[in-house]
C-alpha positions as CSV (number, residue, x, y, z in Angstrom):
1,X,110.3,136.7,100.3
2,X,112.9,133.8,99.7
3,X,113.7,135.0,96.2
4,X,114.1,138.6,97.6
5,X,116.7,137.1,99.6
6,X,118.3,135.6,97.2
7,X,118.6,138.2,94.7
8,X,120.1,139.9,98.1
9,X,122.5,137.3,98.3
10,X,123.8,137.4,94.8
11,X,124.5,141.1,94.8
12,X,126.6,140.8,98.0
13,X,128.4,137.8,96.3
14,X,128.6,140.2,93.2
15,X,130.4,143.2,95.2
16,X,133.0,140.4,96.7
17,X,133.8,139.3,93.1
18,X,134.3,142.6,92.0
19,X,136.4,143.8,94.9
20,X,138.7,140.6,94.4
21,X,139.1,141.2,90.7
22,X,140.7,144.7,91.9
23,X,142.7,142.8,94.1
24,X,144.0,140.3,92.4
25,X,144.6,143.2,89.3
26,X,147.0,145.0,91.8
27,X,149.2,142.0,93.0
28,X,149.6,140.8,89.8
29,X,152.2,143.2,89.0
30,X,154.3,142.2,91.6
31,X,156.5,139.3,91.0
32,X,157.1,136.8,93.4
33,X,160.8,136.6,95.4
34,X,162.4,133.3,95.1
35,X,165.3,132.6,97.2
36,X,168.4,130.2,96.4
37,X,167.4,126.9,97.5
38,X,164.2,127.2,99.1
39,X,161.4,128.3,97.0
40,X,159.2,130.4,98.8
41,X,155.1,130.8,97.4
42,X,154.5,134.2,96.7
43,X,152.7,135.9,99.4
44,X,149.0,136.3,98.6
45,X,148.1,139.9,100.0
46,X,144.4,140.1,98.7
47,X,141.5,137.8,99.4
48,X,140.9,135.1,96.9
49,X,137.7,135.7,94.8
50,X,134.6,133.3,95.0
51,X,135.2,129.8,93.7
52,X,138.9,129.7,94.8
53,X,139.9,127.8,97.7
54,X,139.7,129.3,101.5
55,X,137.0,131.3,100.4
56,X,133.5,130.2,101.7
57,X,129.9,131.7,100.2
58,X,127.9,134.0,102.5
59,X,126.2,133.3,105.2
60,X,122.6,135.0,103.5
61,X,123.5,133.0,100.3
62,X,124.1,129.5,102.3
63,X,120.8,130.2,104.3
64,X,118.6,131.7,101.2
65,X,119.7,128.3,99.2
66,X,119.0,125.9,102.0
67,X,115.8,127.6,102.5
68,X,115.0,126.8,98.9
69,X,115.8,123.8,98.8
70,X,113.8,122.8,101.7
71,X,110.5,124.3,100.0
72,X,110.7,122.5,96.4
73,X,111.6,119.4,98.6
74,X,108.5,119.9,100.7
75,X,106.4,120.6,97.0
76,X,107.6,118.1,94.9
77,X,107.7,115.0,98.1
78,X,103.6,115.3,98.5
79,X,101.7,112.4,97.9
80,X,100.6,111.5,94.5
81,X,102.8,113.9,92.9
82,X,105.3,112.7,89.8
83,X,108.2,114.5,91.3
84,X,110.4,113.1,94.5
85,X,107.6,110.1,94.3
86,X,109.4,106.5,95.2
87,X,106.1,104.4,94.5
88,X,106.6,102.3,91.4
89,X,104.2,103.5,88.6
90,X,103.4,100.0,87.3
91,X,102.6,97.5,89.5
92,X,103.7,94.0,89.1
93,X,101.5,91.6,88.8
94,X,101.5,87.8,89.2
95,X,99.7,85.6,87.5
96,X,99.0,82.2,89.5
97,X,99.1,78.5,87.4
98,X,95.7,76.5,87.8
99,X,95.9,73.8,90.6
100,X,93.7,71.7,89.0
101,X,91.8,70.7,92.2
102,X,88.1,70.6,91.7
103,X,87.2,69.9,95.6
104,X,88.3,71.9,98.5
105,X,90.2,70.5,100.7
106,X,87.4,71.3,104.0
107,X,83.9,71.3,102.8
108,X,81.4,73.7,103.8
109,X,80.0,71.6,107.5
110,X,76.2,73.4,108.6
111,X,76.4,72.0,111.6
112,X,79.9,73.9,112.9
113,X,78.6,76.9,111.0
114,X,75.1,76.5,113.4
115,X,76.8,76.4,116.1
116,X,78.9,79.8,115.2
117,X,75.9,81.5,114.5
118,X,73.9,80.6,117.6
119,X,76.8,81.9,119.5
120,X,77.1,85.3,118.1
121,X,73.5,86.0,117.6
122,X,72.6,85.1,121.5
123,X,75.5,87.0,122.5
124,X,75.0,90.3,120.5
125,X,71.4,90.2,120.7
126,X,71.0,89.4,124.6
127,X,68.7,92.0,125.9
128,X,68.4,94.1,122.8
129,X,65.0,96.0,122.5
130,X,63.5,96.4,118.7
131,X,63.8,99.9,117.5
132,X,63.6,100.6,113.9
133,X,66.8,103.1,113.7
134,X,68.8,100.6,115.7
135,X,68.0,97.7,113.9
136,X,69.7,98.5,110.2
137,X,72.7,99.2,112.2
138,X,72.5,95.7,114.6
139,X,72.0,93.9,111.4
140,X,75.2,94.9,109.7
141,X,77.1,94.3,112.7
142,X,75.8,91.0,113.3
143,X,76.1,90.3,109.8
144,X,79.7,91.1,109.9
145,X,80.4,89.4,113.2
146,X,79.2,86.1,111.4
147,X,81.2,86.5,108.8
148,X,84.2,87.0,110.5
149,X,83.7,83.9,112.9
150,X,82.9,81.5,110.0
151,X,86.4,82.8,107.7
152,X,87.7,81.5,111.2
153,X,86.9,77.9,109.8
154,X,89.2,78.3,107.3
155,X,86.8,77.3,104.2
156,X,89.5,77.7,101.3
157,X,87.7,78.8,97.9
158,X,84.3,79.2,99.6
159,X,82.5,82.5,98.8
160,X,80.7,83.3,102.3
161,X,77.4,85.2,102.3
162,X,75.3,86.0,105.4
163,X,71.7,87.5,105.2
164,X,69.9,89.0,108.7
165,X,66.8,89.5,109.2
166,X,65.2,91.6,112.4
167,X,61.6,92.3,112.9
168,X,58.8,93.5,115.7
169,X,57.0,90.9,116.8
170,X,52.9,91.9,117.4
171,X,51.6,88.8,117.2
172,X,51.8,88.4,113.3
173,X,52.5,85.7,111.3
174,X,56.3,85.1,109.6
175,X,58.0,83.7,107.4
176,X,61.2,84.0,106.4
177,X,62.6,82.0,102.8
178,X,64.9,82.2,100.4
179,X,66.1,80.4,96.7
180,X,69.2,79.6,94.8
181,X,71.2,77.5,92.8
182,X,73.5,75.4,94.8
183,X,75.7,72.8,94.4
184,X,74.7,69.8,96.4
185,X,77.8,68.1,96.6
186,X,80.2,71.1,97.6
187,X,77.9,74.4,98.9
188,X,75.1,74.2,101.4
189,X,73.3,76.5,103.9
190,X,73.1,77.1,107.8
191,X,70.3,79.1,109.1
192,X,69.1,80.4,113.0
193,X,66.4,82.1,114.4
194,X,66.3,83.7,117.7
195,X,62.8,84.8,118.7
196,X,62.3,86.9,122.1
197,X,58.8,88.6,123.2
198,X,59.8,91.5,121.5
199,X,61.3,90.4,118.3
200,X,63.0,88.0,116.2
201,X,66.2,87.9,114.4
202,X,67.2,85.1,111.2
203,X,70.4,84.5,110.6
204,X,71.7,82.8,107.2
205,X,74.9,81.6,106.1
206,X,75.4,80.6,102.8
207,X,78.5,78.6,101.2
208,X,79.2,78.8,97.8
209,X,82.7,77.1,96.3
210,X,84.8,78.4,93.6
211,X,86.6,76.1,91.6
């Protein structure tokens, strides 16, 4: 439809170029009068052609183009294409010099990070009735909860992991234990376990320090 409009456009703008040409072909055979002492521009009797000043495109044409140009805007703008894209296409990246520091500057303290967990689990998990749908989804949100409280503490270069556990309690035996290789001297471990008639729910936080 647009390039109907155009091609309409053009052959309007074709007939006003062709009637100025006759125009301009019938003045030019008469010459100009120039009186003594002030010269006087000859007097244009025909419409100037297309291109020459005081004459503006047509209406149709002005619209049709604008219309145009509006569409391959709105084509070539959309994100992730090559055209009209102002995203750099090569990231820059930085590379950081070593520090040299091979202790952090606050180690990894299990008795604050008890304390953090025994907060959000009695909070979350006040009143909460085992169900073995609901439980996945507590655990990740719990899990998640913890780790967002203990990145609180502002352990620079410590990589924080938190395992929870949530089971039915029936009168069965438990036991809940885990092993890895830790540093003594920089990572360590805090765990809590909340146990209601219903169920119980283990909560571990593990430190681990990268150099």
């Amino acid at each position: 439809m647009i390039l109907n409009r155009i091609r309409q456009a053009s052959i309007g703008q074709d007939d006003a170029v062709s009637v100025g040409k006759q125009s301009v072909s019938m003045t030019s055979q008469e010459e100009p009068k120039i009186s003594v002492g002030n010269q006087q521009q000859p007097k244009q009797t025909s419409k100037p052609m297309l291109g020459q000043a005081g004459r503006a495109p047509s209406l149709l044409g002005l619209l049709a183009a604008k219309r145009f140009t509006q569409n391959m805007k709105t084509k070539y703008s959309r994100t992730g294409s090559t055209y009209g894209s102002t995203a750099p296409t090569n990231s820059i990246q930085m590379t950081k010099e070593p520090s040299y520091r091979m202790e952090p500057k606050t180690k990894f303290n299990p008795d604050v990070v008890y304390d953090v967990i025994k907060s959000v689990v009695d909070q979350k998990m006040h009143g909460f009735k085992y169900h073995p749908k609901f439980s996945a989804n507590i655990s990740k949100l719990l899990s998640d909860d913890v780790k967002e409280q203990v990145k609180k503490l502002k352990y620079d270069r410590y990589k924080i992991v938190v395992i929870v556990h949530i089971g039915e309690k029936k009168g069965q035996g438990m036991m809940v234990a885990s092993r890895c290789v830790l540093d003594k001297e920089l990572d360590d471990f805090a765990t809590y376990t909340m146990e209601t008639p219903a169920l119980y729910c283990s909560v571990s936080v593990f430190g681990t320090y990268n150099e």
